[in-house]
C-alpha positions as CSV (number, residue, x, y, z in Angstrom):
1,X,47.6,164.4,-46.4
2,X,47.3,165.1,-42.5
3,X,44.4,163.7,-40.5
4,X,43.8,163.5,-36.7
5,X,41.2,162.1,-34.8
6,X,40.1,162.9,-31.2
7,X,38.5,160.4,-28.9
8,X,36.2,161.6,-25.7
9,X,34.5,159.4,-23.7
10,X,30.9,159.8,-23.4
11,X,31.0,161.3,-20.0
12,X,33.1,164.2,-21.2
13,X,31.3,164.5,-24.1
14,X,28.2,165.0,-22.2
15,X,29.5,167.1,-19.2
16,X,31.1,169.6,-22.0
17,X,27.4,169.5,-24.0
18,X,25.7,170.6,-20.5
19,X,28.1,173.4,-19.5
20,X,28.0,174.8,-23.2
21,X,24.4,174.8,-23.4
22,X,24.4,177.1,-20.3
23,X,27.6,179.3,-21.8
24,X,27.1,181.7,-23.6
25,X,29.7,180.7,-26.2
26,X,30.0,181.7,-29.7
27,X,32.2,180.2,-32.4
28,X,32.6,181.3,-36.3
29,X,34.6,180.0,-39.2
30,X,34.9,181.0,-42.2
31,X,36.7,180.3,-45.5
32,X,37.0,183.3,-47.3
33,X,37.3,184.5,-50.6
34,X,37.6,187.6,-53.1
35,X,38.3,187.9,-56.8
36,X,38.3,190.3,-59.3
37,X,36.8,190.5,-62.8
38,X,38.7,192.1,-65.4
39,X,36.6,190.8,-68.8
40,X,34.0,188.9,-69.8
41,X,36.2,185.7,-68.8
42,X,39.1,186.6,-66.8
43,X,38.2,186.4,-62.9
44,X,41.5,186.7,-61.3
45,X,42.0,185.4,-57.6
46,X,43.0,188.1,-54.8
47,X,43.2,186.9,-51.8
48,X,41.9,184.5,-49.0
49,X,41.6,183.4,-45.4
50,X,41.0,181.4,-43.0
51,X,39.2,182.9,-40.3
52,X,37.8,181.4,-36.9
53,X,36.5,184.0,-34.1
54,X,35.4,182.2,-30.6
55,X,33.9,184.1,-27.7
56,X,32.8,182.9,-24.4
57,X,31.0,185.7,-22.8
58,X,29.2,188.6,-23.6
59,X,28.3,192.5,-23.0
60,X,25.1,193.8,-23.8
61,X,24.8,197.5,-24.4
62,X,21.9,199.7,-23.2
63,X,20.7,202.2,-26.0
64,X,23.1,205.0,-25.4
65,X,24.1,207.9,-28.3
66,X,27.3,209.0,-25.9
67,X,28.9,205.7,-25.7
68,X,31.9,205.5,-25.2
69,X,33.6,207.9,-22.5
70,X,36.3,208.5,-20.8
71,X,35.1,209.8,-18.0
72,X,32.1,208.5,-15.8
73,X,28.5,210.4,-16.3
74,X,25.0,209.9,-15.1
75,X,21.8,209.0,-16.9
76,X,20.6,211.8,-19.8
77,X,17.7,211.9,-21.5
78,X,19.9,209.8,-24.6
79,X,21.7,207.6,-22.0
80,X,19.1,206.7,-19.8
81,X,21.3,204.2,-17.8
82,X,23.8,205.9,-17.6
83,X,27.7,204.9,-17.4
84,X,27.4,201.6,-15.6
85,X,30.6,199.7,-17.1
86,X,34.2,200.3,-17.0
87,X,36.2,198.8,-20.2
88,X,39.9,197.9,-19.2
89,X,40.9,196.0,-21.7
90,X,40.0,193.9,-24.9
91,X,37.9,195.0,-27.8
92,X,34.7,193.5,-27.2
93,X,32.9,195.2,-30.4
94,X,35.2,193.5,-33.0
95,X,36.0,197.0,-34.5
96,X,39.9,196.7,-34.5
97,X,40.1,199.6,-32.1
98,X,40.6,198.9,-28.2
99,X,38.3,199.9,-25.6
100,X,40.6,200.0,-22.9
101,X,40.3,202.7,-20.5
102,X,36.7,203.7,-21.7
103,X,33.0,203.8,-20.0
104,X,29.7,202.5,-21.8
105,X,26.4,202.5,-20.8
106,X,26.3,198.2,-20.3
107,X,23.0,196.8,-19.6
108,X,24.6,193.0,-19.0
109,X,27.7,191.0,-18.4
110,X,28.3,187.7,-18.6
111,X,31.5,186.4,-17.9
112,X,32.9,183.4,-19.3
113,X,32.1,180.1,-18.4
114,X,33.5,177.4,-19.8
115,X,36.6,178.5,-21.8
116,X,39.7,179.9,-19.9
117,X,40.8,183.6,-21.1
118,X,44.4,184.2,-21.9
119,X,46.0,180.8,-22.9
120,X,46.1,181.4,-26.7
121,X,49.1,178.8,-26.7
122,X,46.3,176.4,-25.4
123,X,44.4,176.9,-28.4
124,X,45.0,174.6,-31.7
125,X,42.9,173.7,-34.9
126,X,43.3,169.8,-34.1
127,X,41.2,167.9,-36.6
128,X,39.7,168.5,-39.9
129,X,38.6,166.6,-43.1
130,X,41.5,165.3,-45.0
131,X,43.7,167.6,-46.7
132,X,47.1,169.3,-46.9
133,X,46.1,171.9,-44.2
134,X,48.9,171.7,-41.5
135,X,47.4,170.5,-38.1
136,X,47.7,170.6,-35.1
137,X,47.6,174.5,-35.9
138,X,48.6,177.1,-33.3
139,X,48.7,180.6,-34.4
140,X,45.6,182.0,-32.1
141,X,45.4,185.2,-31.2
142,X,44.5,186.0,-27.4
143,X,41.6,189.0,-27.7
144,X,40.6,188.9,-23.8
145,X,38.1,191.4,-22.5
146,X,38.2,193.1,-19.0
147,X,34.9,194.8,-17.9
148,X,34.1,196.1,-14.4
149,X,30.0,196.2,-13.9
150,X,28.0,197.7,-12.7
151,X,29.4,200.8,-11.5
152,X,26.0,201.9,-9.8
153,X,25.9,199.6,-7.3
154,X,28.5,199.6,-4.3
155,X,29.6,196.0,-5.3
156,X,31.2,196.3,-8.4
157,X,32.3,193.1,-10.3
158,X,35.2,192.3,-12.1
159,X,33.6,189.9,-15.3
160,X,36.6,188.4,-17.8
161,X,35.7,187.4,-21.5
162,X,37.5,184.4,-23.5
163,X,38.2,185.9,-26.7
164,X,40.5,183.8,-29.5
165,X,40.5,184.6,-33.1
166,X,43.2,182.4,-35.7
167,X,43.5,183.9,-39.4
168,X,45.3,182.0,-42.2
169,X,46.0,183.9,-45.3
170,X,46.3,183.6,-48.3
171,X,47.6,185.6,-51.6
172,X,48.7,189.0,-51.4
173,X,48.0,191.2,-48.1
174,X,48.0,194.9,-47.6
175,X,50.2,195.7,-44.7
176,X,48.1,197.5,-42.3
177,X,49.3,200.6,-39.4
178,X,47.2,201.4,-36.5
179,X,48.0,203.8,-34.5
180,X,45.9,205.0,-31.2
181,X,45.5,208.4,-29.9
182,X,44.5,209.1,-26.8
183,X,44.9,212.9,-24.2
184,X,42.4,215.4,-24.5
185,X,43.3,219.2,-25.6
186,X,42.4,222.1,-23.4
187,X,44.4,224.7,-25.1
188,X,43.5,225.7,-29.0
189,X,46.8,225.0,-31.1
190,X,48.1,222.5,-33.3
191,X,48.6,218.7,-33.3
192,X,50.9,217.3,-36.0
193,X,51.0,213.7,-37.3
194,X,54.8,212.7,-38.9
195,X,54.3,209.7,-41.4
196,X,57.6,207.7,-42.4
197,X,58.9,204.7,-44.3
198,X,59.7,203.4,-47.7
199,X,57.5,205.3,-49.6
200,X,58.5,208.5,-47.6
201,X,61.8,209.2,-48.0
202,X,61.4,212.0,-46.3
203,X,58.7,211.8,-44.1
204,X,55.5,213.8,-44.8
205,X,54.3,216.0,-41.6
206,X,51.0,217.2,-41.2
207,X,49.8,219.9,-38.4
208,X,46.2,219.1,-37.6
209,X,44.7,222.7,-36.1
210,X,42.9,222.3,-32.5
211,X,40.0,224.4,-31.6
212,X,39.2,224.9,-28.0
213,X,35.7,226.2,-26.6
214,X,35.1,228.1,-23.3
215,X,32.1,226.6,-21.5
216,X,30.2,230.1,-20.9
217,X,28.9,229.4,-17.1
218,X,32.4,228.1,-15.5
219,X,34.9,230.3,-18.3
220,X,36.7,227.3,-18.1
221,X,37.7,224.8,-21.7
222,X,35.9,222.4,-23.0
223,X,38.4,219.2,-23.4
224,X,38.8,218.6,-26.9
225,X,38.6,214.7,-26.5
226,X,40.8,212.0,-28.8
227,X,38.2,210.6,-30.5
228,X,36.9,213.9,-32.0
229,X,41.1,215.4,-32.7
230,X,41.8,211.9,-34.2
231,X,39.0,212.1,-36.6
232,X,40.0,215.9,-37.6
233,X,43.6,214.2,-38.0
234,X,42.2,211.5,-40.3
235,X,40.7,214.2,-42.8
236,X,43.6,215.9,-42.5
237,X,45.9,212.8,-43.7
238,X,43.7,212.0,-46.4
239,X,43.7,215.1,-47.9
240,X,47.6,214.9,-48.5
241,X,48.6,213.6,-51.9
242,X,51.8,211.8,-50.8
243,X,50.0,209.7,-48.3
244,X,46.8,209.2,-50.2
245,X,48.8,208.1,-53.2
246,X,49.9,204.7,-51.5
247,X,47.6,204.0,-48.3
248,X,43.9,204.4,-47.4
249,X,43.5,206.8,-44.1
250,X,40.3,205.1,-42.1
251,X,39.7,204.3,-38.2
252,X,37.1,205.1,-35.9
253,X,37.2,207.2,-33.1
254,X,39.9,207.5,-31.3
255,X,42.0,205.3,-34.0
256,X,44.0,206.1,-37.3
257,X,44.6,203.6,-39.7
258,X,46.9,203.3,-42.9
259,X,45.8,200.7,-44.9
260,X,48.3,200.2,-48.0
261,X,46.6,200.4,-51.9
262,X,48.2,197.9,-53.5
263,X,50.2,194.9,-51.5
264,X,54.2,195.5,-51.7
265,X,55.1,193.5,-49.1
266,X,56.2,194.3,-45.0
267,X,57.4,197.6,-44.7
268,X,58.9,197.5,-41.3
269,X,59.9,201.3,-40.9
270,X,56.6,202.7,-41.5
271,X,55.5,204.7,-38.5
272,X,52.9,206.9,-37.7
273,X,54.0,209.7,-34.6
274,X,51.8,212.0,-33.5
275,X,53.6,215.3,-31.5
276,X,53.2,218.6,-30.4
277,X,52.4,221.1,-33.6
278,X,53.6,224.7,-34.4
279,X,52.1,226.6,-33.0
280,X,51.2,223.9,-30.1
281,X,48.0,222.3,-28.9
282,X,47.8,222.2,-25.0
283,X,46.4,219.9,-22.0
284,X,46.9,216.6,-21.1
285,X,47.7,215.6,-24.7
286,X,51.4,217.1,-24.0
287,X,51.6,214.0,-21.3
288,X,51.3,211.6,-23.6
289,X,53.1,212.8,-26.6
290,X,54.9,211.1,-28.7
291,X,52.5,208.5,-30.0
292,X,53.8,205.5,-31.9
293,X,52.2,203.5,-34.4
294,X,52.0,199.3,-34.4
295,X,52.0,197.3,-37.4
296,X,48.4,195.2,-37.0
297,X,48.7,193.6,-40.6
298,X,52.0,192.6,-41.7
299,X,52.0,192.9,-45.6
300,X,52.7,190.1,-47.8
301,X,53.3,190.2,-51.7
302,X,52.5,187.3,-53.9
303,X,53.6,187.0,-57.5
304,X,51.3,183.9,-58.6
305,X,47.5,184.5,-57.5
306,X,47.2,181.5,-58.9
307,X,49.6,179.5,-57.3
308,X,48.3,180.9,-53.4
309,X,44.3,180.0,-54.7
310,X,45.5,176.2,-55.5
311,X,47.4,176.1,-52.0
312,X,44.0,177.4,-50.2
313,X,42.0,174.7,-52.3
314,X,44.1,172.1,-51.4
315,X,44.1,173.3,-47.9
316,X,40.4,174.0,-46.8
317,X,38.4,171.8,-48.0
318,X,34.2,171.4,-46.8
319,X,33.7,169.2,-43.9
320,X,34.0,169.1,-40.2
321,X,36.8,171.1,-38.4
322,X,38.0,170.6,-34.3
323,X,39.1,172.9,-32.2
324,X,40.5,172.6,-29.0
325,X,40.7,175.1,-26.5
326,X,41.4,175.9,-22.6
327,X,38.8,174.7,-20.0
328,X,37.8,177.6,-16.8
329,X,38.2,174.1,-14.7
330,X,42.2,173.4,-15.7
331,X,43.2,175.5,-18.6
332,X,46.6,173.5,-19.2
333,X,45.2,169.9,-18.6
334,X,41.5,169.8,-19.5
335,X,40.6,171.1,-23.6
336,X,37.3,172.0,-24.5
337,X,36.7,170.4,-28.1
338,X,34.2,172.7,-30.1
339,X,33.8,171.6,-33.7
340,X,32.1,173.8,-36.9
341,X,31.2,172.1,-40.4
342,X,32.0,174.2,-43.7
343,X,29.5,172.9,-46.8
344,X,29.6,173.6,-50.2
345,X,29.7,177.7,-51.2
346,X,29.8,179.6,-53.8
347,X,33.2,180.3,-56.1
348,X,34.9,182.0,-59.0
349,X,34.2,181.1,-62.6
350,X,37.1,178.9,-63.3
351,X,38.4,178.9,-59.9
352,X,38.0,175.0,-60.3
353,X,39.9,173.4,-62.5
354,X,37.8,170.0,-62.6
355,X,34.7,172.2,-63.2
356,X,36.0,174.5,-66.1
357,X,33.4,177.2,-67.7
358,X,31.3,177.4,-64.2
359,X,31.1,179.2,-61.7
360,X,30.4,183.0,-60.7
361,X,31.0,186.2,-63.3
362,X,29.6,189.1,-64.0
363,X,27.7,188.9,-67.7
364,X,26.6,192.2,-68.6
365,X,28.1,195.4,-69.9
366,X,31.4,196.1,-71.6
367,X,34.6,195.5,-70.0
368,X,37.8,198.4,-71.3
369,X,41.6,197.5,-70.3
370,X,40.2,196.0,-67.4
371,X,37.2,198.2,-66.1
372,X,33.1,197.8,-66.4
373,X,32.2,200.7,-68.3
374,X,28.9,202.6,-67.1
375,X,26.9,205.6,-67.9
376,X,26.3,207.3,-64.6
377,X,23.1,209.3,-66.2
378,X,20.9,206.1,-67.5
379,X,20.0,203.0,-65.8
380,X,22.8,200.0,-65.6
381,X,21.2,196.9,-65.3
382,X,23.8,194.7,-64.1
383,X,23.9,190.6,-63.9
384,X,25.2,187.8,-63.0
385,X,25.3,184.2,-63.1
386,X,26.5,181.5,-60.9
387,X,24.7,181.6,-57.7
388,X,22.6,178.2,-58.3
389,X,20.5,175.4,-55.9
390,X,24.3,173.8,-55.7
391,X,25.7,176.1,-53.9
392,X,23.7,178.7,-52.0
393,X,21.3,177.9,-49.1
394,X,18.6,179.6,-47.6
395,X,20.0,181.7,-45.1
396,X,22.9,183.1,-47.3
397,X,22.4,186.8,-47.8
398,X,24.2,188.7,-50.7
399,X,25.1,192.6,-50.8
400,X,25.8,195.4,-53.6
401,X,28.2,197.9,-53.1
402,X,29.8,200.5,-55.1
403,X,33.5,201.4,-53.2
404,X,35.8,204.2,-53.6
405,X,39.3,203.6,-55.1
406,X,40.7,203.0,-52.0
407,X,38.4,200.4,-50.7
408,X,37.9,203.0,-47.7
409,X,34.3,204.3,-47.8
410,X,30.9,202.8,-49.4
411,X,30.0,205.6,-52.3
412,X,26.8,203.8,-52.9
413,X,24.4,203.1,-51.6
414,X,24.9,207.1,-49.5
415,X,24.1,205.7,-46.0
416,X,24.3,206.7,-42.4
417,X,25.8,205.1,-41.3
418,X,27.6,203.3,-44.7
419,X,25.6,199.6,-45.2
420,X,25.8,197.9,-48.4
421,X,22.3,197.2,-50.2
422,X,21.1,193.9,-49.1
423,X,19.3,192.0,-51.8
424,X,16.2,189.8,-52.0
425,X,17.6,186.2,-51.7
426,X,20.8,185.0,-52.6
427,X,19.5,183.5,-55.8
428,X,19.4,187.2,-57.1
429,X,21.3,187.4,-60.6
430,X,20.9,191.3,-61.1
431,X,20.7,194.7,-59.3
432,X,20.2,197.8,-61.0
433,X,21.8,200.9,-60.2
434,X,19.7,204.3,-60.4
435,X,21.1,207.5,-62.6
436,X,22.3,210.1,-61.0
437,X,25.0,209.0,-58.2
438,X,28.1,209.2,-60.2
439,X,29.9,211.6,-62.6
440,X,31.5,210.7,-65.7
441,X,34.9,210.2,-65.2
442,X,34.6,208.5,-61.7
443,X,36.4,205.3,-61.2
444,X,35.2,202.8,-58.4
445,X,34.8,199.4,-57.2
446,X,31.8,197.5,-57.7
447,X,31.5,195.0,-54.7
448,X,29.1,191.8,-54.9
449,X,29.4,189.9,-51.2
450,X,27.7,186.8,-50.2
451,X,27.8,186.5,-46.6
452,X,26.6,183.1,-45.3
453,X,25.6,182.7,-41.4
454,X,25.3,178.5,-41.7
455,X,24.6,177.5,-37.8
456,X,25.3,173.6,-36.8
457,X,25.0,174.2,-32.9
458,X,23.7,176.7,-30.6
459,X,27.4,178.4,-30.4
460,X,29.0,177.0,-33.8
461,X,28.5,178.7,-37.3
462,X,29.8,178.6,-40.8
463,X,30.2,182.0,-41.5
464,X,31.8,181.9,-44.9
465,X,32.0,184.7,-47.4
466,X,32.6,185.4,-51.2
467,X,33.5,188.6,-52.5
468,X,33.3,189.7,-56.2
469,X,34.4,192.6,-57.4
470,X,35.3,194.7,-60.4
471,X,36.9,198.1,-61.3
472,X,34.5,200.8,-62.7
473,X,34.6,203.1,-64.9
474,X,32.1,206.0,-65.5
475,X,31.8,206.7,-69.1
476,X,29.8,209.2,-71.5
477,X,28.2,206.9,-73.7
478,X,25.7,207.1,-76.5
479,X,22.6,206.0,-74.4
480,X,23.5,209.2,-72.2
């Protein structure tokens, strides 16, 4: 059992209290959790984290439906700003894709203010309530933002945003590839993506076709930008069996990313590289062929779920976490201590074993060798139980989903864009799915999420999250 206390005098305490309240700092934790039901009973553990996100700055978009560019443009009747920022690096918008190199339409910037950027080896987990959780902890990862604003006026500033993010996990984890395209094509041809590793012995090519329009006022091309080839490369991937057999094929715009189906471990020679096709696409594309993949996730395989859910039970545990992190004033010398409380949250049935026979579960329906049967032309009333006065608060908010095999699109509810049904209150116990979106036959993923957004302090929240999920299987019953 590790503890660690921190002592401040009151002078620091307060001087740090002042700046932050003028900051505009924002900190998140979260202890995270999914499982999966496979009976009436048996609610297996899949994997967990620990997950704190800080940010001390901010960038306020104007309403824009062109954002983002790479190349500057004046205000439109959709953009009525305008391009007025210049991304250079960082991803500010927390979508896993970089923004570097790209224009937006920014209303507001706001540097930051009391946390340095770019000293993640500054940054440590340094106190927390007693338990077997290593600290000090220092695996943060440094997610700095560069923004130049506002590109309208002749004094154009240059605004940098802290950005730290530290993610323990635990269980299995599906190794993750990311690869980024960037060049635009000015001559029709193709593009062709070359996918290699373990599971490819021998790597699987696929030529991605390029169509290139003539503007008919100048007779010159219209540049076929990344974003819109990557996303024609991305259909193209996921309609190939050997790929779509062991990874999910997602990203947005101008990024492509393999996300593997069932954890197997690290697989250090997969590679996505995108080239030249046959016959080939032309333009400034050809100057920056090849393009390389990165492994974002590395993948981890765990043979006892049980055994990683008792290690991340002994490990987090509710109470008040410290974090220490570098000061704008002396980023090596002076910490700024920011601390987030985690209460009492929601958890498996069984998942504790000094509170046996409670705890969530589906209780409806009939489970078969491990799926929730359904008919798909009647109405499924499905429940629940274990979301009590112990362990939800007001605030909490719960979703219903119904995913695709590979975890990689929301099938239902049919959005634009994809959003999971938000329910009442999170002391719902049922949701009832309509006839009439699924065919007999289809298999899915029923996902029930409770998202909790717990704030202590202006800047610190408990954002903790559950997920429960089981496999689904659409059946021709009697009822039908």
């Amino acid at each position: 059992m590790q503890t660690h206390r921190l002592f401040s005098t009151a002078a620091t305490i307060l001087g740090l209290t002042c700046t932050a309240a003028r900051a505009d700092v924002y900190m998140e934790l979260g202890i995270n959790k999914r499982y999966t039901q496979s009976s009436g009973l048996a609610v297996k553990f899949d994997s967990g984290e620990l997950n704190l996100y800080l940010r001390d700055g901010n960038i306020i978009l104007a309403p824009c439906t062109s954002d983002p560019q790479l190349y500057f443009y004046p205000p439109h009747l959709f953009c009525p700003l305008g391009i007025t920022g210049f991304v250079a690096w960082g991803d500010f918008n927390r979508d896993g894709v970089t923004d570097a190199n790209q224009y937006w339409s920014i209303d507001a910037v706001v540097g930051a203010q009391i946390i340095a950027p770019s000293f993640p080896q500054e940054c440590a987990l340094v106190s927390g309530p007693p338990s077997k959780l290593p600290r000090p902890l220092r695996v943060f990862r440094d997610g700095a933002v560069t923004v130049f604003h506002d590109l309208r006026s002749p004094q154009v500033i240059q605004y940098n945003i802290a950005v730290y993010e530290m993610i323990r996990r635990y269980g299995s984890v599906r190794q993750v590839e990311t690869i980024v395209t960037t060049g635009a094509v000015t001559v029709a041809g193709n593009l062709s993506v070359t996918v290699s590793g373990v599971d490819f012995p021998v790597p699987v090519v696929v030529q991605v076709p390029v169509e290139v329009e003539v503007d008919e006022e100048t007779g010159l091309p219209i540049p076929v930008y990344a974003e819109t080839w990557a996303e024609s490369m991305r259909v193209a991937m996921q309609a190939n069996a050997q790929i779509s057999s062991v990874y999910t094929v997602g990203g947005t715009e101008n990024a492509i990313v393999l996300t593997e189906l069932i954890p197997n471990g690290n697989d250090l020679s997969l590679n996505m590289q995108i080239n030249l096709g046959t016959p080939p696409a032309g333009g400034t594309v050809a100057a920056v062929v090849p393009i390389n993949s990165l492994n974002t996730t590395a993948g981890v395989l765990i043979s006892s779920p049980a055994g990683a859910l008792k290690q991340m039970n002994e490990e987090l545990v509710t109470g008040r976490y410290i974090f220490q992190f570098p000061s704008k004033q002396s980023p090596t010398t002076i910490p700024v201590n920011l601390a987030v409380t985690i209460v009492p949250n929601l958890d498996a049935f069984n998942s504790n074993p000094r509170q046996k026979g409670t705890g969530f579960r589906f209780t409806s329906g009939v489970f078969s060798e491990g799926y929730y049967e359904m008919d798909p032309r009647v109405l499924n009333n499905i429940t629940w139980t274990g979301n009590d006065a112990t362990n939800i608060i007001p605030g909490d908010q719960i979703y219903f989903s119904i995913l695709n095999q590979s975890e990689s699109r929301i099938e239902f509810p049919p959005t634009v864009p994809q959003t999971p049904v938000l329910l009442a209150n999170p002391a719902v116990q049922n949701y009832t799915l309509p006839p009439g979106f699924f065919d007999v036959g289809d298999q899915n993923i029923l996902d029930l999420r409770y998202q909790r957004s717990l704030g202590f302090t202006r800047s610190s929240f408990d954002r903790s999250k559950r997920e429960f999920r089981m496999n689904v299987k659409f059946v021709d019953s009697y009822l039908g």
